[in-house]
N, CA, C, O and CB atoms as a CASP TS submission, in Angstrom:
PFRMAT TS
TARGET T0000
AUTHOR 0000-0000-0000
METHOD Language model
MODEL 1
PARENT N/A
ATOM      1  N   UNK     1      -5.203  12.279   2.694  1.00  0.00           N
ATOM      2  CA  UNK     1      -3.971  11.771   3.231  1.00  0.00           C
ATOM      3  C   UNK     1      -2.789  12.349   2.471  1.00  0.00           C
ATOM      4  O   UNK     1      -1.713  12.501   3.050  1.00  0.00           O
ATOM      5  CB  UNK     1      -3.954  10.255   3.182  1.00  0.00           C
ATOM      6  N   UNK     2      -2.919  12.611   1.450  1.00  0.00           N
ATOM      7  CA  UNK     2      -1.855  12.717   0.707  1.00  0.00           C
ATOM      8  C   UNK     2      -1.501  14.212   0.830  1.00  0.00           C
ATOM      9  O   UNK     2      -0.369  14.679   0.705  1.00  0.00           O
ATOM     10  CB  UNK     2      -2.097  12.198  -0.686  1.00  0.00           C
ATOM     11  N   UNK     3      -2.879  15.046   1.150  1.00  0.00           N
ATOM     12  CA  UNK     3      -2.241  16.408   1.544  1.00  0.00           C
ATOM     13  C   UNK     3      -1.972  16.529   2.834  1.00  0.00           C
ATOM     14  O   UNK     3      -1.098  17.365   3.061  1.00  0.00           O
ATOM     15  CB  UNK     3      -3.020  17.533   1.239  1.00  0.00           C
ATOM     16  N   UNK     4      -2.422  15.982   3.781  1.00  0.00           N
ATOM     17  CA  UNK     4      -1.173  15.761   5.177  1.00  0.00           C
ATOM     18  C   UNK     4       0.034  15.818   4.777  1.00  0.00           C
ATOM     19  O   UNK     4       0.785  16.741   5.092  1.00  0.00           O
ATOM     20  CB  UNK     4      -1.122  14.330   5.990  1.00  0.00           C
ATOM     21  N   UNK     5       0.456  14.597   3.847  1.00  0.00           N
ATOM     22  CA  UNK     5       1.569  14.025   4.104  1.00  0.00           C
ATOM     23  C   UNK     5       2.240  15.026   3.485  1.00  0.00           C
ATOM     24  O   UNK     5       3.351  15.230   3.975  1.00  0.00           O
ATOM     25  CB  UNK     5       1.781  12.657   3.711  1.00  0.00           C
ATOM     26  N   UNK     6       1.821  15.987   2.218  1.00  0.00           N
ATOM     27  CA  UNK     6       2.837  17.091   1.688  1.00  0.00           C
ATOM     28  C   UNK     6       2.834  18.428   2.687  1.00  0.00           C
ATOM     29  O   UNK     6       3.747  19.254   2.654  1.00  0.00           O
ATOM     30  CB  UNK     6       2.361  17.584   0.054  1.00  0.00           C
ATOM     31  N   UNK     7       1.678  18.530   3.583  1.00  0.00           N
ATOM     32  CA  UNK     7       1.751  19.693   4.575  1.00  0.00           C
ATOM     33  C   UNK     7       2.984  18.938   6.001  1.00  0.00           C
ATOM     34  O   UNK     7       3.378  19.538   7.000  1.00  0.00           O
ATOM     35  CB  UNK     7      -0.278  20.111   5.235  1.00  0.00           C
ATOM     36  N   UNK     8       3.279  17.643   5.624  1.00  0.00           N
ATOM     37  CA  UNK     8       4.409  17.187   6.853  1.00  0.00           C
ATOM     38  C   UNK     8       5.459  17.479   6.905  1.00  0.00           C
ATOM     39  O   UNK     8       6.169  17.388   7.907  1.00  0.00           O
ATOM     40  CB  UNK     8       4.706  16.051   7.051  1.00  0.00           C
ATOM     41  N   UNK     9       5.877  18.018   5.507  1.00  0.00           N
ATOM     42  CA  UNK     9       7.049  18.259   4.690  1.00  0.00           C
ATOM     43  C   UNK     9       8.213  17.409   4.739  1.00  0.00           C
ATOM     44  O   UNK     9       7.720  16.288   4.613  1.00  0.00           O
ATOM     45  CB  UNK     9       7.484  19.443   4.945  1.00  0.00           C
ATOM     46  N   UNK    10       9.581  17.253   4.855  1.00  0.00           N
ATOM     47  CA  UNK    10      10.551  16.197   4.623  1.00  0.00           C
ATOM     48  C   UNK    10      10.391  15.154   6.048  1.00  0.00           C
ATOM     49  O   UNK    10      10.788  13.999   5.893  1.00  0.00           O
ATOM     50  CB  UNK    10      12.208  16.945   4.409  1.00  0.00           C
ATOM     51  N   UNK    11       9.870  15.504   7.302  1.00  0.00           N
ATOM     52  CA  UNK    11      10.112  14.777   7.965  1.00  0.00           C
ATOM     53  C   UNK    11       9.143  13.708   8.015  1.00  0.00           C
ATOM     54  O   UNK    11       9.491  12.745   8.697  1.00  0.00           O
ATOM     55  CB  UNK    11      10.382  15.324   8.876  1.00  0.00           C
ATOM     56  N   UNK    12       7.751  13.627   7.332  1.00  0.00           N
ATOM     57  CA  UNK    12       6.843  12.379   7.006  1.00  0.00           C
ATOM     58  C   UNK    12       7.372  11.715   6.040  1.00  0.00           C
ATOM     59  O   UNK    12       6.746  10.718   5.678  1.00  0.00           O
ATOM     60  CB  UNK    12       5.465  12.641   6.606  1.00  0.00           C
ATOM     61  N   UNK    13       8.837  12.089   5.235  1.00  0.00           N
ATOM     62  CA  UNK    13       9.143  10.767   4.511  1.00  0.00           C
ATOM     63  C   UNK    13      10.036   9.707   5.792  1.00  0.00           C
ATOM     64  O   UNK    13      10.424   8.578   5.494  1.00  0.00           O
ATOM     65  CB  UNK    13      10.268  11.193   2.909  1.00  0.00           C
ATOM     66  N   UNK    14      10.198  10.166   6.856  1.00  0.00           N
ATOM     67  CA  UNK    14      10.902   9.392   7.457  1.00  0.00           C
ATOM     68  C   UNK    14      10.096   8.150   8.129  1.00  0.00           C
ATOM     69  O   UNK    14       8.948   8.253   8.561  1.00  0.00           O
ATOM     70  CB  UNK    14      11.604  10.182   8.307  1.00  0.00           C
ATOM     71  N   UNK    15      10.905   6.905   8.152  1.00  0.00           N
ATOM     72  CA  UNK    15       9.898   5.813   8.424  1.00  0.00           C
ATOM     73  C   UNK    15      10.259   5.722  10.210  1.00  0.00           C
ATOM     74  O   UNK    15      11.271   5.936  10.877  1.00  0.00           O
ATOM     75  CB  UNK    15      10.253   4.137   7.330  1.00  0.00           C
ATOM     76  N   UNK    16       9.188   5.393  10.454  1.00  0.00           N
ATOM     77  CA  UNK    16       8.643   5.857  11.859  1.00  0.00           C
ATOM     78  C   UNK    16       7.904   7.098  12.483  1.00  0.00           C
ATOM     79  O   UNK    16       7.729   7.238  13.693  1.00  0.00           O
ATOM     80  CB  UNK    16       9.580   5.857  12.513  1.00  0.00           C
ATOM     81  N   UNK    17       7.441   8.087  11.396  1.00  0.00           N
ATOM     82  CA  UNK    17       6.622   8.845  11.448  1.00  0.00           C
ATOM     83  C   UNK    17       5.526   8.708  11.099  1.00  0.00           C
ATOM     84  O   UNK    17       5.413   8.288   9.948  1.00  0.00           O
ATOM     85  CB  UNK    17       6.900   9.550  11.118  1.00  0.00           C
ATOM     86  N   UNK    18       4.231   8.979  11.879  1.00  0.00           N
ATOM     87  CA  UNK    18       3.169   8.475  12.105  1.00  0.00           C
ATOM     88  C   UNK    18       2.369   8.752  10.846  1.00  0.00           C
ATOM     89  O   UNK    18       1.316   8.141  10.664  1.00  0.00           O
ATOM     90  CB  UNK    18       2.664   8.922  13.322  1.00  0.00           C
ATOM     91  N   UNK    19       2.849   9.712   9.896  1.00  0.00           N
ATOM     92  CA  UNK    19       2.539  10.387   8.557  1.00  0.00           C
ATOM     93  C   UNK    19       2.710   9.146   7.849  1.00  0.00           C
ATOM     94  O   UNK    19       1.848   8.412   7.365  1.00  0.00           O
ATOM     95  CB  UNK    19       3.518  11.701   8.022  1.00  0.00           C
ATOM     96  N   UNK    20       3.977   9.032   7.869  1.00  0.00           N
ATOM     97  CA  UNK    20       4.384   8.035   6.851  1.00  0.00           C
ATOM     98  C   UNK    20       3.721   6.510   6.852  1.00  0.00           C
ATOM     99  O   UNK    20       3.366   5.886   5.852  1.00  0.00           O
ATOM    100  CB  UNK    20       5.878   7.899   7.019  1.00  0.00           C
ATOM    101  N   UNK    21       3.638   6.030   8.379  1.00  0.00           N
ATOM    102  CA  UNK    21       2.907   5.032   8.158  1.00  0.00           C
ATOM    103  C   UNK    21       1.350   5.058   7.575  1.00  0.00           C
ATOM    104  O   UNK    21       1.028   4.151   6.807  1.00  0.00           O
ATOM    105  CB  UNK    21       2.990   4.499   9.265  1.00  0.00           C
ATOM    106  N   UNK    22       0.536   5.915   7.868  1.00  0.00           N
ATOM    107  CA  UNK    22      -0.528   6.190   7.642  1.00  0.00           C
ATOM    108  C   UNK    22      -0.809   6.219   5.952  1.00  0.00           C
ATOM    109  O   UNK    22      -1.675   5.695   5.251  1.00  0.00           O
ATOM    110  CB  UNK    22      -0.715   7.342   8.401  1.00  0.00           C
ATOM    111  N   UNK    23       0.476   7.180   5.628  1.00  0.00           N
ATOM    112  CA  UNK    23       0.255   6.896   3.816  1.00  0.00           C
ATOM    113  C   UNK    23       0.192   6.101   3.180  1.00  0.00           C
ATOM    114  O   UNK    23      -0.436   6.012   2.125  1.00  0.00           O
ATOM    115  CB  UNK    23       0.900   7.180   3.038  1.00  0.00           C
ATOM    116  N   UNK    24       1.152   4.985   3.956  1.00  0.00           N
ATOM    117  CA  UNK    24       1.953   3.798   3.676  1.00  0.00           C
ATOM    118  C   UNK    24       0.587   2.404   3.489  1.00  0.00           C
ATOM    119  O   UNK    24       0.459   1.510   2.652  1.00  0.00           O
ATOM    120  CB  UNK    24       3.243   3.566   5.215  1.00  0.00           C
ATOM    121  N   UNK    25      -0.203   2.783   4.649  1.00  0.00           N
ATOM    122  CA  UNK    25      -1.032   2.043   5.105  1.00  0.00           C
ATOM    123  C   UNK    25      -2.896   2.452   3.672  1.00  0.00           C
ATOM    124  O   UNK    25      -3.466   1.545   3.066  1.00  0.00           O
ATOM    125  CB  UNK    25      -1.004   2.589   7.141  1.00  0.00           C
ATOM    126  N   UNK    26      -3.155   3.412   3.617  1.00  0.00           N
ATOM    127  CA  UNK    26      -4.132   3.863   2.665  1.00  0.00           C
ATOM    128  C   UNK    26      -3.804   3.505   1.542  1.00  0.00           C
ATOM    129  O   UNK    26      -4.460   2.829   0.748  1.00  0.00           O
ATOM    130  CB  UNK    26      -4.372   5.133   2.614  1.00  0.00           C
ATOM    131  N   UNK    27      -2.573   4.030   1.402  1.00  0.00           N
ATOM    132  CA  UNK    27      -2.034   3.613  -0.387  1.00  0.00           C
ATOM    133  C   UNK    27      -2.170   1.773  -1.019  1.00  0.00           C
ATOM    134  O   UNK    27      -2.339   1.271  -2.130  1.00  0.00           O
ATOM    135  CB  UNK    27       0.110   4.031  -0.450  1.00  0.00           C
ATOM    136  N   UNK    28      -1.963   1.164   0.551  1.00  0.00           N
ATOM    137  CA  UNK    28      -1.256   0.171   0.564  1.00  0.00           C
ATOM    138  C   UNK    28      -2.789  -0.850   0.337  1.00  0.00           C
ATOM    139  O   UNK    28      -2.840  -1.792  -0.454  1.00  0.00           O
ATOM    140  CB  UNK    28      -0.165   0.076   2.003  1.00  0.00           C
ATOM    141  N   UNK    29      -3.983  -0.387   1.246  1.00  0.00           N
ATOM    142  CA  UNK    29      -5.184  -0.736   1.225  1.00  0.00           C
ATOM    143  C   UNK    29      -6.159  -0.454  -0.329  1.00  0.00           C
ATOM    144  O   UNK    29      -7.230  -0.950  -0.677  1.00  0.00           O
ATOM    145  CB  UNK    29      -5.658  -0.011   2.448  1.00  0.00           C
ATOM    146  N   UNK    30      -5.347   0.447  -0.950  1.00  0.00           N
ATOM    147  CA  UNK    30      -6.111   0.826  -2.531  1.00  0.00           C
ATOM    148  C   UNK    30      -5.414  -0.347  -3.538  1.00  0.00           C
ATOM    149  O   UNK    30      -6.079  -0.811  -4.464  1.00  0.00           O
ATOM    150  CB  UNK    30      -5.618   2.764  -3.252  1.00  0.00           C
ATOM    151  N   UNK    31      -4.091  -0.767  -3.298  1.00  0.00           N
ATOM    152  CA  UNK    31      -3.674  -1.294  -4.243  1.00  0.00           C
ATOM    153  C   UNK    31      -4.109  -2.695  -3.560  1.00  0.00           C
ATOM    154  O   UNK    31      -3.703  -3.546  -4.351  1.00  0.00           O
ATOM    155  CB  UNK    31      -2.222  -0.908  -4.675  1.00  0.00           C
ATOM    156  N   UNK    32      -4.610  -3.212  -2.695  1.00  0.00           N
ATOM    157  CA  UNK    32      -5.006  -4.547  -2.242  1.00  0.00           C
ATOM    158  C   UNK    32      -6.347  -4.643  -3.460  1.00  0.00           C
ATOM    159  O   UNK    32      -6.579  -5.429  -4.379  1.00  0.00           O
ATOM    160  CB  UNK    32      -5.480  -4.619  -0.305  1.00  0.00           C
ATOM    161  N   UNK    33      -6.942  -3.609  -3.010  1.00  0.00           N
ATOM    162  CA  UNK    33      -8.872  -3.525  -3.480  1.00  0.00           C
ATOM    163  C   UNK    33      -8.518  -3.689  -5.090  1.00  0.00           C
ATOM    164  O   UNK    33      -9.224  -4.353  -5.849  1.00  0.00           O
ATOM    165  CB  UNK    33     -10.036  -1.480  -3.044  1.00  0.00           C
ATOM    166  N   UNK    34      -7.188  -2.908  -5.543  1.00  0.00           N
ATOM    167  CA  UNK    34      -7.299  -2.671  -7.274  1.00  0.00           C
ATOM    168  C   UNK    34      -6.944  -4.426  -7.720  1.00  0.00           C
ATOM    169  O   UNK    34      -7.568  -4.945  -8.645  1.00  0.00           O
ATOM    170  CB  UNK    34      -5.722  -1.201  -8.080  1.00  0.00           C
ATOM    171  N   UNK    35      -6.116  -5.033  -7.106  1.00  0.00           N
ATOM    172  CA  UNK    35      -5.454  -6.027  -7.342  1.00  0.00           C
ATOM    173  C   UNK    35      -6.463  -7.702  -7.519  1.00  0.00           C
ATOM    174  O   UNK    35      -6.650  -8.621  -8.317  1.00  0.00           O
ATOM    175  CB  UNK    35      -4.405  -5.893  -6.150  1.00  0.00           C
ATOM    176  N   UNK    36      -6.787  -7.319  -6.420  1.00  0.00           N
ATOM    177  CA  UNK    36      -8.475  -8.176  -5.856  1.00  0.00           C
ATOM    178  C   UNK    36      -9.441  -8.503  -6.767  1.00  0.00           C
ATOM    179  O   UNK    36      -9.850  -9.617  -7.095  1.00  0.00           O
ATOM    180  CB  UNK    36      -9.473  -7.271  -4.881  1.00  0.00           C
ATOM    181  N   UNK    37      -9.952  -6.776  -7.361  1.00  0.00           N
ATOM    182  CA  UNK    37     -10.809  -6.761  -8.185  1.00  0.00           C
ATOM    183  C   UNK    37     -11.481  -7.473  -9.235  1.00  0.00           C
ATOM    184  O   UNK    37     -12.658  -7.715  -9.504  1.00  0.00           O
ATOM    185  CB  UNK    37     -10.582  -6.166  -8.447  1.00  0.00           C
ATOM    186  N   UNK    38     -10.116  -7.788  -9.855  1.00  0.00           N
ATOM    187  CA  UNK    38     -10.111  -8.987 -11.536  1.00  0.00           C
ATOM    188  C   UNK    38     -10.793 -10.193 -10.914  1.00  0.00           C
ATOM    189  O   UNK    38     -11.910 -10.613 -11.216  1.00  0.00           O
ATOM    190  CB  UNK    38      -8.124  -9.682 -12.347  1.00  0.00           C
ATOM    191  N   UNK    39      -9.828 -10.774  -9.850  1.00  0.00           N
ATOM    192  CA  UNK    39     -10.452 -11.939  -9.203  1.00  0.00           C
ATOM    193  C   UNK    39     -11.372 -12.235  -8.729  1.00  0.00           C
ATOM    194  O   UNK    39     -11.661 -13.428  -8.644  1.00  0.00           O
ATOM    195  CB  UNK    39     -10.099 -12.266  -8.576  1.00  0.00           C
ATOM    196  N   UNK    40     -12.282 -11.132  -8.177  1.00  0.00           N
ATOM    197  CA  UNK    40     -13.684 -11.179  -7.559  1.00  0.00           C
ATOM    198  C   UNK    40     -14.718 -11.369  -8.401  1.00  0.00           C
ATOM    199  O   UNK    40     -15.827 -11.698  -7.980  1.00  0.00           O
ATOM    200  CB  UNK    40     -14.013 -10.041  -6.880  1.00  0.00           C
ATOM    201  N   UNK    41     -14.418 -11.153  -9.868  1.00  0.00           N
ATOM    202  CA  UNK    41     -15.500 -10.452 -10.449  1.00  0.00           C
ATOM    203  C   UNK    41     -16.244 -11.926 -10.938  1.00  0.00           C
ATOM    204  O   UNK    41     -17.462 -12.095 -10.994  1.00  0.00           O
ATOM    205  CB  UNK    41     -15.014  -9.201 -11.746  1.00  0.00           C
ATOM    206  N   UNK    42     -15.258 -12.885 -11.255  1.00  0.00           N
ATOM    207  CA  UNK    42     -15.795 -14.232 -12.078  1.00  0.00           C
ATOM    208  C   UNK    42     -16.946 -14.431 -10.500  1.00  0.00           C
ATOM    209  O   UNK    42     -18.156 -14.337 -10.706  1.00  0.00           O
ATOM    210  CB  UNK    42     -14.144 -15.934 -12.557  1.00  0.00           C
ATOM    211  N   UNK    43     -16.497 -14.670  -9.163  1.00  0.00           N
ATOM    212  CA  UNK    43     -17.577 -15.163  -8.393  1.00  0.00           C
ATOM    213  C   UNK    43     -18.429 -14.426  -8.038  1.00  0.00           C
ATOM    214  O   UNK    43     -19.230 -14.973  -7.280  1.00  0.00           O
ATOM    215  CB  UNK    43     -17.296 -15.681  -7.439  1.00  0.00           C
ATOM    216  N   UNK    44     -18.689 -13.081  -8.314  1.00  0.00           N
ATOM    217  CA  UNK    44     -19.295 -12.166  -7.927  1.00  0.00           C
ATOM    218  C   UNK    44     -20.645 -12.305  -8.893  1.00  0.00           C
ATOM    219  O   UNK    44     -21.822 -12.311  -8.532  1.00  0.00           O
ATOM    220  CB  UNK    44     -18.427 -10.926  -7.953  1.00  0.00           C
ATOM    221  N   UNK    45     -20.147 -12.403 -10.117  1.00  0.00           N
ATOM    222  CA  UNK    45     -21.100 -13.073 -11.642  1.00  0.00           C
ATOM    223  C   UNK    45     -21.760 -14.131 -11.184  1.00  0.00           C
ATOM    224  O   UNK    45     -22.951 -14.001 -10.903  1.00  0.00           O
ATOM    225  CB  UNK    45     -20.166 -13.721 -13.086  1.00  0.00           C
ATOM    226  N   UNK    46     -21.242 -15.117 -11.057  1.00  0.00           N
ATOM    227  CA  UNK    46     -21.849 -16.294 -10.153  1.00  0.00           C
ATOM    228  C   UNK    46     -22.631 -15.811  -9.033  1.00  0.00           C
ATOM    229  O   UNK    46     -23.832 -15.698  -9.278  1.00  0.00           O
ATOM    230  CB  UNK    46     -20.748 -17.207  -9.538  1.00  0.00           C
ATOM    231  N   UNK    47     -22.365 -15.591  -8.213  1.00  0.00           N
ATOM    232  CA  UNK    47     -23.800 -15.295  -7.024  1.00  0.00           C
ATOM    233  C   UNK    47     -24.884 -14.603  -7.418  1.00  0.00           C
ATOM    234  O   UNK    47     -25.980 -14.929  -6.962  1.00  0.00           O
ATOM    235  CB  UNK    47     -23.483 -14.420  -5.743  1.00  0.00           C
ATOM    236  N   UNK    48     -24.752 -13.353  -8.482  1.00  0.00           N
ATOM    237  CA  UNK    48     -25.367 -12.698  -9.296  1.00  0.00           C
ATOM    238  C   UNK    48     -26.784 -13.397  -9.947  1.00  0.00           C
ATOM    239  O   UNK    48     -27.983 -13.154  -9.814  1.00  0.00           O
ATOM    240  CB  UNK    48     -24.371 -12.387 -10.198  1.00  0.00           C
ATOM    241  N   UNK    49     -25.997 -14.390 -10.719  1.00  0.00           N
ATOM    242  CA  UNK    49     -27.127 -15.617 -11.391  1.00  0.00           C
ATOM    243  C   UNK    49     -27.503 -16.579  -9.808  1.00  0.00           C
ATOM    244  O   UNK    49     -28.213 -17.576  -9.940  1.00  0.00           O
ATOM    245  CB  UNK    49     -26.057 -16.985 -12.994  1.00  0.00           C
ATOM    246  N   UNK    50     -27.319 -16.446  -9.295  1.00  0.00           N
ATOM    247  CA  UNK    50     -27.986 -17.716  -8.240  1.00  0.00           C
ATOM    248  C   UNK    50     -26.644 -18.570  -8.680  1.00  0.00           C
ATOM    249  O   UNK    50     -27.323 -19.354  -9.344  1.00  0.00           O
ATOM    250  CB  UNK    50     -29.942 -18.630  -8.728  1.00  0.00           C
ATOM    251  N   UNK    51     -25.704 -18.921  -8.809  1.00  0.00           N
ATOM    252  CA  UNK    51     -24.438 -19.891  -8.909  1.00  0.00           C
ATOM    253  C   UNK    51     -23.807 -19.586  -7.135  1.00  0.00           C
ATOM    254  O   UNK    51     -23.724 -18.759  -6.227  1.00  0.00           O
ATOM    255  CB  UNK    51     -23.076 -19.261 -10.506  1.00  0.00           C
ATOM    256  N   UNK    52     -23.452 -21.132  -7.613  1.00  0.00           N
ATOM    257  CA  UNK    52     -22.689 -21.265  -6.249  1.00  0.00           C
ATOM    258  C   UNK    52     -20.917 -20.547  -6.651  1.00  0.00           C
ATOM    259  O   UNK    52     -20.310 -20.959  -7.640  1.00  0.00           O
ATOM    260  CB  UNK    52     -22.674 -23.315  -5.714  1.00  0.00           C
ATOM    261  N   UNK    53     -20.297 -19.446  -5.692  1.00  0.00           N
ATOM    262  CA  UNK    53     -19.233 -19.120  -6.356  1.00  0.00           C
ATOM    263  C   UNK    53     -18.070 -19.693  -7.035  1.00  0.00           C
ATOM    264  O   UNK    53     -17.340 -19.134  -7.853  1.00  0.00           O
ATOM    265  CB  UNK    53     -18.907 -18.595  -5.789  1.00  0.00           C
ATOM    266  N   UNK    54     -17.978 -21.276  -6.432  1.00  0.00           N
ATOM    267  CA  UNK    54     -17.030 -21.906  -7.226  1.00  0.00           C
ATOM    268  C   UNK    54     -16.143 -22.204  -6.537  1.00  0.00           C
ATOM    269  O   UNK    54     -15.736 -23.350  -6.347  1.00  0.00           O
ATOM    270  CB  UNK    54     -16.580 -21.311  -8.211  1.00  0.00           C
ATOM    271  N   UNK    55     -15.619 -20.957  -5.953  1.00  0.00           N
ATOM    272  CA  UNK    55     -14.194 -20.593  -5.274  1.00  0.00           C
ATOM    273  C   UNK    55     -14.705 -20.510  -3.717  1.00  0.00           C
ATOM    274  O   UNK    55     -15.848 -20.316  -3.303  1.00  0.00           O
ATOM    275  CB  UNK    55     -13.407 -18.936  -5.908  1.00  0.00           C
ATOM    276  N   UNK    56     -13.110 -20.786  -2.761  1.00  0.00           N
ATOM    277  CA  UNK    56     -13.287 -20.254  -1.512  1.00  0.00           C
ATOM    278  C   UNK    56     -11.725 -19.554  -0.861  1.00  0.00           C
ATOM    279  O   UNK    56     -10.584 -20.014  -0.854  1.00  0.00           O
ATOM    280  CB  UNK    56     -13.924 -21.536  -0.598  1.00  0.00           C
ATOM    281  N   UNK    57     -12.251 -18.359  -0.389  1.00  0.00           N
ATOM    282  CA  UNK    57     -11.183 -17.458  -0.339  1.00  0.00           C
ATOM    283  C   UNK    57     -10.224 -17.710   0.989  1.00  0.00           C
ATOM    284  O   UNK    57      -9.027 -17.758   1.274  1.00  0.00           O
ATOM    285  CB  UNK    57     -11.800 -16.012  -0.367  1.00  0.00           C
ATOM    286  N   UNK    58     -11.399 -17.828   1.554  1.00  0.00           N
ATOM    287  CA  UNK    58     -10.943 -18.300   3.372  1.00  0.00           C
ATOM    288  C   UNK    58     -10.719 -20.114   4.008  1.00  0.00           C
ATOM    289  O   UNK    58     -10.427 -20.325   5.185  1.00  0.00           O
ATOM    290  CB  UNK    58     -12.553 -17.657   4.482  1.00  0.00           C
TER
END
């Protein structure tokens, strides 16, 4: 994605270009997963051992 978006040249920084959302959108989905991560891990340990997770997300 990211070499699309530098082969788009100045006009994928513009918002409403289908480039831009797309970057916008991948980048945006990595920093969800990085953010998440810390928090998953205590119930993830738990199911691991047979524990009930503790937590409910939904």
């Amino acid at each position: 994605m990211d070499l699309m978006y530098a082969w788009g040249g100045g006009s994928s920084l513009f918002q409403g270009n289908r480039l831009e959302r797309c970057f916008r959108d991948v980048h945006a989905a990595g920093q969800h997963i990085a953010v998440a991560t810390q928090s998953n891990l205590e119930p993830i340990g738990r199911v691991l051992f047979g524990l009930d997770p503790g937590t409910s997300r939904f």
